[in-house]
ZAVOSE-688233 format. One record per residue (C-alpha): residue number from 0; residue in three letters; y, z, x. Coordinates in steps of 0.02 Angstrom, whole numbers, always signed. Last residue first. Layout:
N
@nr: NUM | rest: ALA | y: Y | z: Z | x: X;
...
This chain:
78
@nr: 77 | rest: UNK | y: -173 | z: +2650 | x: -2941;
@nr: 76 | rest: UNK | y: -314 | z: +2688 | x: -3010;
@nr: 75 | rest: UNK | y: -431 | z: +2711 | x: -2872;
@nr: 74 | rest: UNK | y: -569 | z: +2682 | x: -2970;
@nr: 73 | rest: UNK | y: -515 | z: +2472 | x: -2983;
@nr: 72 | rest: UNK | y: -375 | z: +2416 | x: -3105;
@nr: 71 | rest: UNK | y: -340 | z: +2292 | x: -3253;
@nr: 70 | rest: UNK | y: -181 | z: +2294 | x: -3344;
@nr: 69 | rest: UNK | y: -130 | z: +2286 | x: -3520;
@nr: 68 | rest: UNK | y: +29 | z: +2322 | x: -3600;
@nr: 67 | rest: UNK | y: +88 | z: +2359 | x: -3764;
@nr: 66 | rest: UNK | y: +77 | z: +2548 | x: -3750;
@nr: 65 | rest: UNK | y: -37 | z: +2565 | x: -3627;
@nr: 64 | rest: UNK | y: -200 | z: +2502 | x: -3608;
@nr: 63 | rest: UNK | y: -294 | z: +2509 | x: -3452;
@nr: 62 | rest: UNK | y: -457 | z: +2376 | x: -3441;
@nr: 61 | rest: UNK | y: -568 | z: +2438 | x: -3289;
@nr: 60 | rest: UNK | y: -651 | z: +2351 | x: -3155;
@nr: 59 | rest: UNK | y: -803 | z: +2412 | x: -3061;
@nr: 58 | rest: UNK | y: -942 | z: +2302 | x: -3147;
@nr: 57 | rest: UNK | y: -848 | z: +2166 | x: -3230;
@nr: 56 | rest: UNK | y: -855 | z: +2176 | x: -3432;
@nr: 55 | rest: UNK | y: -717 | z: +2280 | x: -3429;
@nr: 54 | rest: UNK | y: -729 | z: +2490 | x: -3424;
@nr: 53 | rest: UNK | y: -607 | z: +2573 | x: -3542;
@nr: 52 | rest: UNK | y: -450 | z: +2656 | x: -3545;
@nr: 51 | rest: UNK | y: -337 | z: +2694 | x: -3672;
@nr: 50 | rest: UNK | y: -144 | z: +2774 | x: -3621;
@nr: 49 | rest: UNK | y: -84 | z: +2851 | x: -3757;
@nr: 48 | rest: UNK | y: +69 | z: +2926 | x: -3633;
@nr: 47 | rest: UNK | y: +114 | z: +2888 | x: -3458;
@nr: 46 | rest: UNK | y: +219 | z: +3015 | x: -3381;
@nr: 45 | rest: UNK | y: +74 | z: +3070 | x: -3248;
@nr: 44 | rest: UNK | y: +40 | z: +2903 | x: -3187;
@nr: 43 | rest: UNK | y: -60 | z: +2918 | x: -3020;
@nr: 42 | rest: UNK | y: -138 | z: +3098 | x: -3064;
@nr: 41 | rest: UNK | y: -166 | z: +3018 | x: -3264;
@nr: 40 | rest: UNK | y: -239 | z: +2862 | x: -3181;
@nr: 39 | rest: UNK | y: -376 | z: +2969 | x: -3074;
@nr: 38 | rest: UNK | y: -423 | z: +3057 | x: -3215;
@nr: 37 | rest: UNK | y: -438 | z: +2924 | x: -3312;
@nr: 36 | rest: UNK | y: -512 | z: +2818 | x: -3179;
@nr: 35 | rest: UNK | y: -647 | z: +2951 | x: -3111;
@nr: 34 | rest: UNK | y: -675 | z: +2983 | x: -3315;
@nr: 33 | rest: UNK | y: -732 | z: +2779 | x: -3305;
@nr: 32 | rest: UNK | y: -822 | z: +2790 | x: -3168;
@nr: 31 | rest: UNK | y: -941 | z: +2938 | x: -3215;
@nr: 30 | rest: UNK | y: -972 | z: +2859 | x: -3392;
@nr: 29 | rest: UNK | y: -1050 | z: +2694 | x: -3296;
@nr: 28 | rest: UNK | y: -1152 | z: +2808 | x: -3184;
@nr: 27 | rest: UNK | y: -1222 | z: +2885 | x: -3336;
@nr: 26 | rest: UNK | y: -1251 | z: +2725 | x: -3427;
@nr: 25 | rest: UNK | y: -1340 | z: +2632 | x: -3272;
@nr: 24 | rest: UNK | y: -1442 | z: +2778 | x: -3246;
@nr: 23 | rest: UNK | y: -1487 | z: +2770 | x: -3437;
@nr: 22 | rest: UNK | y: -1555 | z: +2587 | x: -3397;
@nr: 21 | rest: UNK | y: -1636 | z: +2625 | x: -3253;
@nr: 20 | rest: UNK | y: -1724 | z: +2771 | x: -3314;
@nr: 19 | rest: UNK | y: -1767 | z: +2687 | x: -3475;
@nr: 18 | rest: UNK | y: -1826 | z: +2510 | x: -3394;
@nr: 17 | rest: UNK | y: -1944 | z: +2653 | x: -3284;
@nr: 16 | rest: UNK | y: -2012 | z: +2733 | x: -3412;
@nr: 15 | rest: UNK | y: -2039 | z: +2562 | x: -3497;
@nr: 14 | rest: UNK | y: -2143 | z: +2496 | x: -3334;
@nr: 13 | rest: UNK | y: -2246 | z: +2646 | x: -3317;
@nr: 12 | rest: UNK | y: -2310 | z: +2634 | x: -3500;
@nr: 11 | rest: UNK | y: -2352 | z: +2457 | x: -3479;
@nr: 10 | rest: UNK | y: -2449 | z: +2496 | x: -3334;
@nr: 9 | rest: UNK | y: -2552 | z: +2625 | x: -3410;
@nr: 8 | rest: UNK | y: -2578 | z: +2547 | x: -3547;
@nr: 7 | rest: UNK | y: -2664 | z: +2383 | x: -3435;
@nr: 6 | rest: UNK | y: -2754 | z: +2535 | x: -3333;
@nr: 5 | rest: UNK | y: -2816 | z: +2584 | x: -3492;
@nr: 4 | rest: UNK | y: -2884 | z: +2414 | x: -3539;
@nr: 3 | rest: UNK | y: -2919 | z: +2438 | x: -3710;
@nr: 2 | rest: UNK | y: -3110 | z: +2403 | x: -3784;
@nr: 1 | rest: UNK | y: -3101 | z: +2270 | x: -3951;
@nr: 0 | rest: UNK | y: -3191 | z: +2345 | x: -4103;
């Protein structure tokens, strides 16, 4: 039977837990920004209706849909 390195475990284990924070950091912080933007775009645009927003591929800019028009925008919305 082979003998395990624990301090080899114990390093792998530290290094997932902290992929997994970063990772659901990432997501939370992600989330934030994007209901900053829709509640920023619905105080900038109040009369705008189905309006779908959703983060683009580029950190910080957001796709806005509306109606048959798209436009890109920042977390100030405006």
């Amino acid at each position: 039977m082979k003998k395990i390195n624990i301090n080899a475990v114990k390093f792998i284990a530290a290094t997932v837990l902290a992929l997994v924070v970063c990772a659901g950091y990432v997501i939370i912080t992600r989330n934030s920004g994007l209901e900053a933007v829709q509640h920023r775009f619905a105080e900038n645009f109040p009369k705008s209706k189905d309006v779908k927003i959703m983060a683009s591929p580029i950190a910080g800019l957001y796709e806005v849909i509306s109606s048959t028009n798209l436009y890109y925008t920042d977390t100030d919305a405006k």
